[in-house]
C-alpha positions as CSV (number, residue, x, y, z in Angstrom):
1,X,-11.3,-7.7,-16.5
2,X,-10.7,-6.9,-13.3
3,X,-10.0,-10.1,-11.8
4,X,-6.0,-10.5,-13.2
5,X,-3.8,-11.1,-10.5
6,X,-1.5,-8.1,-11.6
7,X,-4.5,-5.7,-11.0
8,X,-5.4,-7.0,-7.6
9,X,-1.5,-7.2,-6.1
10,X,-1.3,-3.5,-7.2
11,X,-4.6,-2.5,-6.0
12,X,-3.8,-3.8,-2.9
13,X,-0.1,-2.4,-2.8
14,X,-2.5,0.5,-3.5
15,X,-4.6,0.7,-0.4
16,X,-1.6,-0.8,1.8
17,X,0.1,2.6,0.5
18,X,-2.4,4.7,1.2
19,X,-3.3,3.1,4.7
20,X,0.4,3.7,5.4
21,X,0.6,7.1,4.9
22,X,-2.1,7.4,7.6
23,X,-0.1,5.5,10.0
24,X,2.9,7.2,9.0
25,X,1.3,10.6,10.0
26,X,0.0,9.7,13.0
27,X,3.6,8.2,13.8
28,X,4.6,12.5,13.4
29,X,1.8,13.1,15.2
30,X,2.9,11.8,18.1
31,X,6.8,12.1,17.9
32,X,6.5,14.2,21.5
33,X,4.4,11.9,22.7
34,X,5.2,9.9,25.9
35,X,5.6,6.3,25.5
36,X,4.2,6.6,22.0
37,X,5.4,3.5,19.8
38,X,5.7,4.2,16.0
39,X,4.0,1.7,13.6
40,X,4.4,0.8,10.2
41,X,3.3,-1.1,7.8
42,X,5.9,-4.0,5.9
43,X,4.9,-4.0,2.3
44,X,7.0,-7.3,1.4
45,X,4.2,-9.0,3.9
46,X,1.7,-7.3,2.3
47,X,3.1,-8.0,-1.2
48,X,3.6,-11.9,-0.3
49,X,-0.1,-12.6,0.8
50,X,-1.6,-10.6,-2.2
51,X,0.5,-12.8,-4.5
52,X,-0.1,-16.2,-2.7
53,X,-4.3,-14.8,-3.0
54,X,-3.9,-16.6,0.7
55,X,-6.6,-13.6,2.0
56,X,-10.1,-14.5,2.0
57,X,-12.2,-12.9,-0.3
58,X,-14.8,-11.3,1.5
59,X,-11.9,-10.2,3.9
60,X,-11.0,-7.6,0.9
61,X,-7.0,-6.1,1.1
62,X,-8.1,-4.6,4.6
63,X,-7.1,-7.9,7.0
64,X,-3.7,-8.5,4.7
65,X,-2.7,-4.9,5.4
66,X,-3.9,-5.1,9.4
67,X,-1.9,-8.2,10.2
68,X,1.2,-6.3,8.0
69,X,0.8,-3.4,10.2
70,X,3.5,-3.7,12.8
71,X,5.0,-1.8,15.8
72,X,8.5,-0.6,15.6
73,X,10.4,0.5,19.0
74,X,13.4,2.4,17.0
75,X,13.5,5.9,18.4
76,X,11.5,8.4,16.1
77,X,12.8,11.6,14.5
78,X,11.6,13.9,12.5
79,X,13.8,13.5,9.6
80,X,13.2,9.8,9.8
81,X,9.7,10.3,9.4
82,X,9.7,12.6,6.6
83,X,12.3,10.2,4.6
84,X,9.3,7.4,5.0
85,X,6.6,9.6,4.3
86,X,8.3,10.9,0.6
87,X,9.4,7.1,0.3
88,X,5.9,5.9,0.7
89,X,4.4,9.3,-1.3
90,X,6.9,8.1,-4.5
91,X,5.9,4.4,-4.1
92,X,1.9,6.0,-3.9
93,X,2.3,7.5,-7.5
94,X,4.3,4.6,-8.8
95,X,1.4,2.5,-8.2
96,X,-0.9,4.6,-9.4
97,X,1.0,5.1,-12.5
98,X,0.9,1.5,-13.2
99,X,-2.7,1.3,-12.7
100,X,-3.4,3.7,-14.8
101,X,-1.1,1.8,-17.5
102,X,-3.2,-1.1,-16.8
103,X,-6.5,0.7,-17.8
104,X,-4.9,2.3,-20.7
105,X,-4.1,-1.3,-22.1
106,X,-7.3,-2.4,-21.3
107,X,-9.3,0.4,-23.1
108,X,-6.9,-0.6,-26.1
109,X,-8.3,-4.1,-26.2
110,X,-11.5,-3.1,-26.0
111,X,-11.7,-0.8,-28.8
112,X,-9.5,-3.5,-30.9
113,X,-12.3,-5.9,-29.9
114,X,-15.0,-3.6,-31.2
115,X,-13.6,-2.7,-34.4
C-alpha cells in the first residue's frame, strides 16, 4: 500500500521540505555571521531522483536530499530569507495535504474491500 510511487515521491518531497526548513533557519541564523555561506536545498533534484527511484533503498530519502543540498554564495537578507521560509512552509502543508488525500483514498478502498 505503501509502496506506489506517488506516495514515496511525496514522502520524500516531504522530508526534503522539512529538512529544508532546518537549513533554511540556520541560513537566518547566521545572516551576521562572518564568511557564513547560505545553503539550500533544490527540490527539482530532489524531485528528479525520487521519480527515476535512482536512490538506493537502504539509503532511505536522506542521501537524495544530502547530495540536493547545495551552497548558494548570493548575498543573504532578511527578507530573502523569510520569502523562502513561507515558500517552503506553503509547499510543507501542500504536501502534507496531499498525503493525507492519499490515506483518505486508501481507507476508502479498504472499507469497499471489506464490505
Amino acid at each position: 500500500m505503501f509502496e506506489t510511487q506517488g506516495f514515496k515521491v511525496m514522502k520524500g518531497l516531504t522530508d526534503a521540505s522539512m529538512q529544508r526548513q532546518e537549513v533554511l533557519s540556520n541560513n537566518l541564523a547566521n545572516i551576521q555571521t562572518e564568511g557564513f555561506v547560505r545553503q539550500d536545498i533544490d527540490f527539482g533534484s530532489v524531485l528528479g531522483e525520487l521519480k527515476s527511484g535512482i536512490a538506493p533503498a537502504e539509503e532511505g530519502n536522506n542521501g537524495t536530499i544530502a547530495r540536493a543540498r547545495y551552497q548558494d554564495n548570493t548575498k543573504m537578507t532578511l527578507e530573502s530569507e523569510m520569502s523562502k521560509l513561507y515558500d517552503n512552509h506553503m509547499r510543507y502543508l501542500l504536501l502534507v495535504k496531499a498525503l493525507g488525500h492519499h490515506f483518505e483514498h486508501m481507507k476508502k478502498a479498504l472499507e469497499v474491500r471489506a464490505s
